[in-house]
C-alpha positions as CSV (number, residue, x, y, z in Angstrom):
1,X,0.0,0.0,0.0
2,X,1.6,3.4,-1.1
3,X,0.8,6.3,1.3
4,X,1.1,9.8,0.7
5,X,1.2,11.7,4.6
6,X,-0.5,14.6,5.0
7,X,1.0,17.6,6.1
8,X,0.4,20.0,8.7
9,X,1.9,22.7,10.1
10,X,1.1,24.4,13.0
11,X,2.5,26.4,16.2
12,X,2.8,25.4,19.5
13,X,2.4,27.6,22.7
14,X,5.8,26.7,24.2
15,X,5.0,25.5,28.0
16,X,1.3,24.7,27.1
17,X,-0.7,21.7,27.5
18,X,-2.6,22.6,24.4
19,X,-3.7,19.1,23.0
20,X,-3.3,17.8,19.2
21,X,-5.8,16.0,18.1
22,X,-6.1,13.4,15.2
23,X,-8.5,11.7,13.6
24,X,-7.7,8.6,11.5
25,X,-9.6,6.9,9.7
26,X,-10.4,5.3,5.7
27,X,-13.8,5.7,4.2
28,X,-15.4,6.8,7.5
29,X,-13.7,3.6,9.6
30,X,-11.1,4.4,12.0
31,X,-8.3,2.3,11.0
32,X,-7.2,-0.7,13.1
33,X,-4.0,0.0,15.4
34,X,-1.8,-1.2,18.3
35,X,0.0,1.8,19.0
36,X,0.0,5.2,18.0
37,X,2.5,8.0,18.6
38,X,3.5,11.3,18.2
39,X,7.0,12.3,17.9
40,X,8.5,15.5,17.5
41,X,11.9,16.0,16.6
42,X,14.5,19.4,16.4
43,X,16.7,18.6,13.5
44,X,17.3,15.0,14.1
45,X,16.9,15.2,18.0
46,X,14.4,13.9,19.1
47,X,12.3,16.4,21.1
48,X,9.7,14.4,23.0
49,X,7.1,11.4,22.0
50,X,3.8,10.2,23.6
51,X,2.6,6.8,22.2
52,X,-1.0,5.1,23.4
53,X,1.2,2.0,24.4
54,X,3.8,3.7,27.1
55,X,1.6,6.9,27.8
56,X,-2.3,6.2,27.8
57,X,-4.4,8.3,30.0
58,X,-5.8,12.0,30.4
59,X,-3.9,14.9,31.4
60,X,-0.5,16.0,30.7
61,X,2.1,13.6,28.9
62,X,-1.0,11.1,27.5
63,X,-2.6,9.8,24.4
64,X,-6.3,9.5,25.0
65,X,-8.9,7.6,23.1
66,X,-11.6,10.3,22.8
67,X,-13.8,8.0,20.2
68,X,-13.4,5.5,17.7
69,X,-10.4,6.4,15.4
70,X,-9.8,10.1,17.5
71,X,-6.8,10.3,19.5
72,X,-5.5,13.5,21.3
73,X,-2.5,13.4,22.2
74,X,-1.7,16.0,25.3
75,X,1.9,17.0,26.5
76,X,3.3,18.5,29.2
77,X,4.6,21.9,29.9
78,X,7.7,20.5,29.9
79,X,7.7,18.9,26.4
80,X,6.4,22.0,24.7
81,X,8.9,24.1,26.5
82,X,11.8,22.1,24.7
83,X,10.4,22.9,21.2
84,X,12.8,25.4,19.4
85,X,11.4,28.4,20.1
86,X,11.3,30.8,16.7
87,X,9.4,33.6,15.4
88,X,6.6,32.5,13.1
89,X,7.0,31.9,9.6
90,X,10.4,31.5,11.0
91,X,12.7,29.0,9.4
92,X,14.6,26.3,11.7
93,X,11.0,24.8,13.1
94,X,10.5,21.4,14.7
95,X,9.2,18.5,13.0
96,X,7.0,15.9,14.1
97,X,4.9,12.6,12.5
98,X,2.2,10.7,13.8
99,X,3.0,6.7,13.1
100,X,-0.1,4.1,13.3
101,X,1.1,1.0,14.0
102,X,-0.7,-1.9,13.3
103,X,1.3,-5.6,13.8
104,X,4.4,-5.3,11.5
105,X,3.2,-2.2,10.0
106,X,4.6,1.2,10.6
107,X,3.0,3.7,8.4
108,X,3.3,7.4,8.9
109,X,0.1,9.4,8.4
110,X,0.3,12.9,9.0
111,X,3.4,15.3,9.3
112,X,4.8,18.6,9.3
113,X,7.0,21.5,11.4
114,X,5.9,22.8,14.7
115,X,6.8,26.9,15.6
116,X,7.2,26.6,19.2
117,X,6.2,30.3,20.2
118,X,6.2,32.2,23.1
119,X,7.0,30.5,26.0
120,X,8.1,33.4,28.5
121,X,5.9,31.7,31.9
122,X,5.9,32.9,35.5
123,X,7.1,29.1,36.2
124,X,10.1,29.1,33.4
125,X,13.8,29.2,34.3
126,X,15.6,31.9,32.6
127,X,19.4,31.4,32.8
C-alpha cells in the first residue's frame, strides 16, 4: 500500500498543554491499530514522544482515546517548552509525525514543522 502523509503545520504555545488532536480513519472507519505515537523532533533530536502504548491516560504527557479512530495526544509543559522556540513563519522549526502502527506495519500518516512560540511563563527558568 503506497501512502502519501499529510502535512500540517502548525504552532505550538511553548509551555502549554494545548492538546493535538487526530483523527484517522479510511472511508469513515477508524483504522485498526496497536499503537499510535506522536514524535517530534529538532533537526534529528528527538524532542519528545507520547505513544498510546507507554503513555495512555488523560492529562499532561497522555494519548487519549476520545472516540473511535480520535486520539489527542496532550503534552506537558515541559515537552512544549523544549520545542525550538522561533518567530513565526520562522525557518529552523520542529518536526514531528504521527505513526499508526498496526502488527508489522509502521506507516506514517500525517506530518509537518511545529513553531514553538512564546514561552516566556511565571514558572520558566531563565538562565
Amino acid at each position: 500500500m503506497s501512502l502519501t502523509p499529510g502535512i500540517l503545520d502548525f504552532n505550538w504555545v511553548r509551555g502549554t498543554t494545548s492538546p493535538l488532536v487526530v483523527g484517522l480513519h479510511q472511508d469513515s472507519v477508524p483504522l485498526p491499530y496497536d499503537d499510535i505515537r506522536l514524535s517530534v523532533y529538532n533537526g534529528s533530536t528527538l524532542v519528545f514522544r507520547i505513544t498510546l502504548e507507554s503513555n495512555e491516560g488523560e492529562g499532561p504527557g497522555t494519548v487519549q482515546i476520545t472516540s473511535p479512530g480520535w486520539f489527542k495526544f496532550t503534552p506537558t509543559p515541559e515537552q512544549t517548552r523544549a520545542l525550538k522556540q522561533v518567530k513565526i513563519d520562522a525557518v529552523g522549526k520542529n518536526n514531528y509525525e504521527v505513526e499508526l502502527r498496526n502488527g508489522t506495519s509502521e506507516l506514517v500518516y500525517l506530518m509537518g514543522t511545529i513553531a514553538g512560540i512564546g514561552g516566556i511563563n511565571d514558572d520558566e527558568e531563565i538562565s
